[in-house]
N, C-alpha and C positions, 0 to 999 in steps of 0.2 A: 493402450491404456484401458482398464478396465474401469467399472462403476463410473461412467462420465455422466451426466448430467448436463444437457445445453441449458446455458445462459439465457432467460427469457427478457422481452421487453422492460429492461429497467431494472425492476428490484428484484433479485435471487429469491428463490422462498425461504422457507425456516430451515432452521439445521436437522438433522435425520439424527436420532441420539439408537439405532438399532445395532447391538453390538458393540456401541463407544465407538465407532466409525463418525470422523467430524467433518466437515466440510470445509473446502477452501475454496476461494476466489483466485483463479491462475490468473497473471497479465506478464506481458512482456514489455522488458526494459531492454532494447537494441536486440541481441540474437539470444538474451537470454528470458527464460521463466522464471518468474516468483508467484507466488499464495501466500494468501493471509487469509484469517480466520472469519468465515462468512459469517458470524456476528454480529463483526462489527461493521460490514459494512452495509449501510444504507440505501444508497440507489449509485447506478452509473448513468453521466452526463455527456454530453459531445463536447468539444473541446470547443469555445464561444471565446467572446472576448472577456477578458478581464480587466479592472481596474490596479494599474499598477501602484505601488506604496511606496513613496523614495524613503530609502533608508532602513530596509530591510537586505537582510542577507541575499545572496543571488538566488537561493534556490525554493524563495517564496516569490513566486512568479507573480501575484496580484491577489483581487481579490474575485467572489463573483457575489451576487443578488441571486438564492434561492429560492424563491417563492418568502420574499423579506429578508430572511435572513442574512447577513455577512457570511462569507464562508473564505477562508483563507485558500489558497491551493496551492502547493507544495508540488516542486519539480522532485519526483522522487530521485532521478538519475542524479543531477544538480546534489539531493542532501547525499546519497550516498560518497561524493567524492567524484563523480563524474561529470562531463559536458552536459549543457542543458540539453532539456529534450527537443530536437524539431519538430514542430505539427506537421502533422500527416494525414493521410484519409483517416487511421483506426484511433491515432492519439486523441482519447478521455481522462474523463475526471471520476475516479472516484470517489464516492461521499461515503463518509464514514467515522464511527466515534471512537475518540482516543482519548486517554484519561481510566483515572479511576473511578470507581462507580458512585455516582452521584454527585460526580463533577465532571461527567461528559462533556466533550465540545466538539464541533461536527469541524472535518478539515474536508480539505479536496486534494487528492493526490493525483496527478499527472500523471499519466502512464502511456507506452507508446501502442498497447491494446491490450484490452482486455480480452481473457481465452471462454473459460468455462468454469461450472462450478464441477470440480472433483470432489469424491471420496477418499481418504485416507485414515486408514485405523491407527489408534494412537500406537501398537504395534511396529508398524510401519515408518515409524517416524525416528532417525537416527539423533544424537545430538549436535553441537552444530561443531564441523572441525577446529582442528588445531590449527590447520593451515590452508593453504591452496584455495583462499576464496576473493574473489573482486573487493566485499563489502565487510566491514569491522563486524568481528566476529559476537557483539552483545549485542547486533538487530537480527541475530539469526535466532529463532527458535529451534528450528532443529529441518533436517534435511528428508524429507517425505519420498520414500522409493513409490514409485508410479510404475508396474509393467519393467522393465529393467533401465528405467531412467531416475534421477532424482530433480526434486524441485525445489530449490530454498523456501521455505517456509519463514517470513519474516514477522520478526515480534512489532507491530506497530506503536507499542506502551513505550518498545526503547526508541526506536528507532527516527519514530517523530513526536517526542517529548516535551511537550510543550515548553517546560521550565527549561529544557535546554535550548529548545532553542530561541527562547529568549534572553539568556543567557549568551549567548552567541551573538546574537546583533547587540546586547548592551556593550560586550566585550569590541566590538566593532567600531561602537561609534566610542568610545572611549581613547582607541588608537589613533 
């Protein structure tokens, strides 16, 4: 892979706009890699305890205490349609803002580790297929060639939705 970037203590720096070349946040879910748009996210956390919510969907895993704040943390494996995540030595939390703009709201996303910040030119970035993928095809943004590999690029607006997924535990406890 070319244009990497290591991942420093905590917070990514800003995005590089030189060329429209944008930046992503790599993490692995089991043997695979996903990115998403280093924007949005915030800071990465170790994986601590959480406070659990009875009556939440399975793949809102608790809550945590920010520096005050509430912060929800979402099993990203869990929302995709998979096993929950095991903690492990690398499994964190990503913090990061989802929403539209000026109705931000900060989440934590689980993940079984976090990689590096990558370069990828919007060039570079394919749409997202018709088929052949683990996860529903409207949290893909589009698939990013790396060097002769590709990386799902995930849309976090669809993917972890607020209004759906509240929608979904209301749907839940309704049943």
């Amino acid at each position: 892979m070319t244009h990497h970037q290591t991942l420093t203590a905590g917070v990514p720096g800003e995005r590089k706009s030189h060329e429209g070349v944008q930046q992503y946040l790599t993490f692995n879910l089991g043997d695979e890699v996903f990115a998403m748009d280093i924007r949005s996210v915030r800071e990465i956390i170790q994986q601590g305890a959480m406070t659990v919510v009875p009556l939440m969907p399975e793949f809102v895993r608790g809550i945590i205490n920010l520096r005050g704040a509430v912060v929800p943390v979402i099993d990203l494996q869990a929302r995709l349609g998979r096993a929950l995540t095991q903690a492990g030595k690398k499994t964190c939390v990503i913090i990061f803002d989802v929403g539209p703009d000026g109705d931000k709201v900060e989440l934590g996303l689980l993940v079984d580790a976090v990689g590096e910040v990558i370069d990828i030119a919007p060039s570079a970035i394919e749409s997202a297929p018709q088929f052949g993928t683990t996860i529903a095809r409207e949290y893909i943004y589009g698939l990013g060639k790396v060097g002769s590999e590709f990386i799902v690029i995930l849309e976090p607006e669809r993917a972890l939705n607020i209004d759906d997924m509240v929608a979904l535990t209301e749907r839940r406890h309704a049943a």
